[in-house]
C-alpha positions as MATLAB code, in Angstrom:
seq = 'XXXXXXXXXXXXXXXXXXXXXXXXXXXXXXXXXXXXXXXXXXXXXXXXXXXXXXXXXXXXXXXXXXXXXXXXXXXXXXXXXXXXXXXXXXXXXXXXXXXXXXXXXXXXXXXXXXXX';
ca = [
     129.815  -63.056  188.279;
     126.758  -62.803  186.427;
     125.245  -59.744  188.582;
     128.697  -57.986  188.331;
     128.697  -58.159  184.464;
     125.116  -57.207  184.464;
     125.981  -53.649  187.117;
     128.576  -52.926  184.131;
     126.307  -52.499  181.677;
     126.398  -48.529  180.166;
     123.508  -46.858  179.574;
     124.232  -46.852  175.745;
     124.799  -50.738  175.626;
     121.596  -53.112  176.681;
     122.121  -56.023  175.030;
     119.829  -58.574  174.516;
     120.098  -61.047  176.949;
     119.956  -58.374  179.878;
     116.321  -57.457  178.161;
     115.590  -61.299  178.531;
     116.843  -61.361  181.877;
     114.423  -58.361  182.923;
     111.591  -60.426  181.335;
     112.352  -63.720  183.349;
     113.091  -61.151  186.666;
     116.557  -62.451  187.185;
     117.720  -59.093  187.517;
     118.294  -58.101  190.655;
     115.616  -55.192  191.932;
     118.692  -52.410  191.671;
     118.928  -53.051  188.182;
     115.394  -53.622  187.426;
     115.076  -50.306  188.433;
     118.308  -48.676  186.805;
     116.766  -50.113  183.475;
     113.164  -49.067  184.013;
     114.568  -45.533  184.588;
     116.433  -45.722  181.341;
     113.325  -46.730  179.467;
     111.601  -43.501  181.103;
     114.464  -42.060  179.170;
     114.533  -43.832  175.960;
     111.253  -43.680  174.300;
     113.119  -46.412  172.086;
     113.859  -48.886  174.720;
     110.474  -48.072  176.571;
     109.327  -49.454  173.442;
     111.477  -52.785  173.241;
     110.282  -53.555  176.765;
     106.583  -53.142  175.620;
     106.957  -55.410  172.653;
     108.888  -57.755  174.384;
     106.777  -58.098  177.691;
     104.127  -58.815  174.912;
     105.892  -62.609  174.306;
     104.209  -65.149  176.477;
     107.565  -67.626  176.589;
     111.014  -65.394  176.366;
     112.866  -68.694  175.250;
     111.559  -68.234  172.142;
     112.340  -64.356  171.397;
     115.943  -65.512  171.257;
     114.906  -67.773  167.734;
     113.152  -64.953  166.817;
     115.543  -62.587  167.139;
     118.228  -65.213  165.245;
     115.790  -65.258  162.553;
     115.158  -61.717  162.335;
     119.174  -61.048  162.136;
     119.634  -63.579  159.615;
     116.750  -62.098  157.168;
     118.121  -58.670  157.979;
     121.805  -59.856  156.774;
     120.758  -61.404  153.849;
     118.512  -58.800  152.831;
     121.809  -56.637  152.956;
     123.937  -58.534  151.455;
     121.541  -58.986  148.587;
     121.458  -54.814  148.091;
     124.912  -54.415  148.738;
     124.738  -56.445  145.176;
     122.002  -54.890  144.029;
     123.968  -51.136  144.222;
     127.058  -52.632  143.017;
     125.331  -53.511  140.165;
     123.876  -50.163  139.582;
     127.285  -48.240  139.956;
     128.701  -50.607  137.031;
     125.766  -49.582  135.310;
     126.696  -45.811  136.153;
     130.379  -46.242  135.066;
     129.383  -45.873  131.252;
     128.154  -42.379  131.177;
     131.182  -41.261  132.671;
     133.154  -42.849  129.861;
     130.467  -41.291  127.564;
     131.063  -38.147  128.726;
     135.056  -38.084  128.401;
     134.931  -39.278  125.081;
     132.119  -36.462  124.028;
     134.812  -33.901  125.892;
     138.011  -34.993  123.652;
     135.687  -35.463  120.282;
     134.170  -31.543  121.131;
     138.222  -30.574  121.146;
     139.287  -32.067  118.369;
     136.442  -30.578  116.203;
     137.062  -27.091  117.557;
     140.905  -28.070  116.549;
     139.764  -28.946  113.125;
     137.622  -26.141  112.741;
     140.708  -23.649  113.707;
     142.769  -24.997  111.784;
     140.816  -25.042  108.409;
     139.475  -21.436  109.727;
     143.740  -20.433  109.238;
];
């Protein structure tokens, strides 16, 4: 069952436990070979392979790669705050800028109508 979800796999979706599976060579050679053609292709998951061939124990790039997502999350959350804060910030010029509007036309009506 394993091998059939593994054949499934698109050419736009490599996950990454199929990359740890290449590293540990429980793929079987067919798709050892279908992915080491798509790397030829990908300069970006040529690269992944690199790096990750680089790890001496591929139990372990699965903490790191936790760890990584976690920092990565949090690190968005925190400027997803960060901009929300700055748009508030933002909000008051545009309220400057109506009220500068309606007191520019209700001087020009004053001055009209002392001008009559």
């Amino acid at each position: 069952m394993e091998q059939k979800k593994h054949s499934d796999k698109r050419k736009d979706q490599i996950d990454e436990q199929y990359l740890l599976d290449y590293l540990r060579g429980s793929l079987s050679p067919g798709e050892q070979h279908e992915l080491e053609l798509m790397s030829e292709q990908n300069s970006l998951l040529e690269d992944a392979l690199d790096g990750l061939s680089t790890f001496d124990k591929p139990e372990h790039l699965q903490d790191i790669s936790q760890q990584l997502n976690q920092q990565l999350r949090n690190h968005i959350r925190a400027s997803r705050g960060h901009r929300r804060r700055r748009k508030k910030n933002l909000q008051l010029p545009a309220w400057i800028y109506v009220l500068a509007v309606i007191l520019l036309l209700l001087l020009s009506c004053w001055v009209l109508y002392i001008a009559l």
